[in-house]
C-alpha positions in Angstrom: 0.9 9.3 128.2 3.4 6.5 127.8 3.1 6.9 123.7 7.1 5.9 123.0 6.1 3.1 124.7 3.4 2.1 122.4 4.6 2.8 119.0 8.1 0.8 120.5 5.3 -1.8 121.0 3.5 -1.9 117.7 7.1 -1.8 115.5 7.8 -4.9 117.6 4.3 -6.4 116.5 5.2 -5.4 112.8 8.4 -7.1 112.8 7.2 -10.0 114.6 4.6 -10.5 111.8 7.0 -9.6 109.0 9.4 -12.4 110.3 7.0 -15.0 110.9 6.0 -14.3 107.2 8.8 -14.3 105.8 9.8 -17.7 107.5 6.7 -19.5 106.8 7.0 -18.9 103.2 10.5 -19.9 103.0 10.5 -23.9 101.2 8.9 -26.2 103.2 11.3 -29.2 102.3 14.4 -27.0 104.5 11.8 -28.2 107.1 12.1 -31.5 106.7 15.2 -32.3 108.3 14.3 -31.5 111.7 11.2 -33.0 113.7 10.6 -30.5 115.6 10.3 -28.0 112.2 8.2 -30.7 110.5 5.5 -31.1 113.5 5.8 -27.3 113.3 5.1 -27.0 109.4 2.1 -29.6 109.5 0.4 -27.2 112.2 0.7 -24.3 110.3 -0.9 -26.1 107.1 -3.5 -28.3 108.7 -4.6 -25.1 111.0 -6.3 -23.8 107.3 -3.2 -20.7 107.4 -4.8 -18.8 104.7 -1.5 -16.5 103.4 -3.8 -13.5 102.1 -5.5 -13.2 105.7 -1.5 -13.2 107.3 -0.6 -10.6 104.6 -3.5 -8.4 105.2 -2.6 -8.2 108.9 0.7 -7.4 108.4 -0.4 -4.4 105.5 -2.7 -3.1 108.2 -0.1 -3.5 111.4 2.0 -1.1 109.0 -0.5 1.2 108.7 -1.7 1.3 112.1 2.0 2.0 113.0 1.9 5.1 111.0 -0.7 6.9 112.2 0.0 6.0 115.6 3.6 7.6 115.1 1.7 10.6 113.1 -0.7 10.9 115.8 2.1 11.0 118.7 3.9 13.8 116.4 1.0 16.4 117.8 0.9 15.3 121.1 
């Protein structure tokens, strides 16, 4: 069983979510400057981003993470 492999893989999926959090709250008007940032910021909010739904994902990435590493302990 490859099981480094997959807890390597869901601490990546953690962080990933973590930093997309983190820079998707950050002020929106930092945004502004760039086009490229703007078109990306009026995605986000016209796609109906719901910041409880992105937070509950993350909470249960973490959690998933754990066991997996617990489980993997008594293997």
């Amino acid at each position: 069983m490859n099981s480094p492999l997959l807890v390597a893989s869901v601490g990546a999926m953690g962080l990933l979510m973590s930093q997309l959090t983190t820079h998707i709250l950050v002020s929106f008007t930092v945004f502004d400057v760039h086009k490229r940032c703007r078109t990306l910021r009026e995605m986000v909010t016209t796609s109906g981003y719901d910041p409880r739904a992105v937070f509950e994902l993350l909470l249960n990435t973490a959690q998933f993470e754990l066991k997996l590493k617990e489980v993997c302990l008594f293997l």
